[in-house]
C-alpha positions as CSV (number, residue, x, y, z in Angstrom):
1,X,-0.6,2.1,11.1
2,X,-1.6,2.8,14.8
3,X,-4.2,4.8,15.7
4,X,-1.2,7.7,17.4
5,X,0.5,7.7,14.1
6,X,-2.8,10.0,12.8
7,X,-1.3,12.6,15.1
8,X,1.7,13.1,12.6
9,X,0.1,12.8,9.3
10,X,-2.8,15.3,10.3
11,X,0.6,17.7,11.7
12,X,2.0,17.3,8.5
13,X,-0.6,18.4,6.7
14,X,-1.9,20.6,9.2
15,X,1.3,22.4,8.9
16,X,1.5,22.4,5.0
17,X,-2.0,24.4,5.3
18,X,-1.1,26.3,8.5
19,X,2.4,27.7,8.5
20,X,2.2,30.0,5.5
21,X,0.2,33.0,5.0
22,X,0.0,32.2,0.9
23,X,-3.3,29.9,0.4
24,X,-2.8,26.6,-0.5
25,X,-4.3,24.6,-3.9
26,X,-6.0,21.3,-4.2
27,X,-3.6,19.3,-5.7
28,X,-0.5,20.7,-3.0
29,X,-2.6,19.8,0.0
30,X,-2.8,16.2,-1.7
31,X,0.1,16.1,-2.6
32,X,1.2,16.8,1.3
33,X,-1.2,14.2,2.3
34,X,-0.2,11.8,0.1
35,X,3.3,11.9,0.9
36,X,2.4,11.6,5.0
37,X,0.0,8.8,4.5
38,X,3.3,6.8,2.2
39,X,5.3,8.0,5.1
40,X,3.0,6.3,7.6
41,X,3.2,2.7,5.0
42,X,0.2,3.8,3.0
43,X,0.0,1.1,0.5
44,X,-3.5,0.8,-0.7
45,X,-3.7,4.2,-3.0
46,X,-5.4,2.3,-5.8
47,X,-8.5,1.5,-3.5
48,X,-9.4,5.2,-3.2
49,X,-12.9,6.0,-3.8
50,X,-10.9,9.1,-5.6
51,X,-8.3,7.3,-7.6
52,X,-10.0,8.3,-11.0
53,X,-10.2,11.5,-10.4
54,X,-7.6,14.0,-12.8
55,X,-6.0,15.5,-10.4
56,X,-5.3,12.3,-8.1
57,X,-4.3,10.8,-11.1
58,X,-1.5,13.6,-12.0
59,X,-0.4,13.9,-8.6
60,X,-0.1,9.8,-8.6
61,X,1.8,9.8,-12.2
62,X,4.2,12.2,-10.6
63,X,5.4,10.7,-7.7
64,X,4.9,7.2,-8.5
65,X,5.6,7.4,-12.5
66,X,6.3,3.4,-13.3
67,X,3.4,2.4,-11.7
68,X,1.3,3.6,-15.1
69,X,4.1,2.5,-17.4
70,X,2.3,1.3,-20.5
């Protein structure tokens, strides 16, 4: 990931914040972020200092379900 390709993950989430007048929750804004960053070749998630945390985790589980198949 090049150093321009920042410019379109912070617009994406930028605009997920921005373009509505209805605040935004934790776990949408992640979710938005999540999905740029994979959209940008993100492929290191599990290295996250934040991994662990619940709501990471549930946002994780449901867009990636088979990678915590048991």
């Amino acid at each position: 990931m090049g150093w321009c390709s920042a410019t379109e993950i912070f617009d994406n989430v930028a605009g997920a914040l921005l373009d509505s007048d209805k605040p935004k929750d934790t776990k949408e804004v992640l979710t938005q972020l999540v999905g740029a960053l994979e959209e940008g070749d993100w492929d290191c998630q599990s290295d996250s200092d934040y991994w662990d945390h619940p709501i990471v985790r549930e946002i994780m589980k449901e867009l990636h379900p088979h990678w915590f198949k048991e």
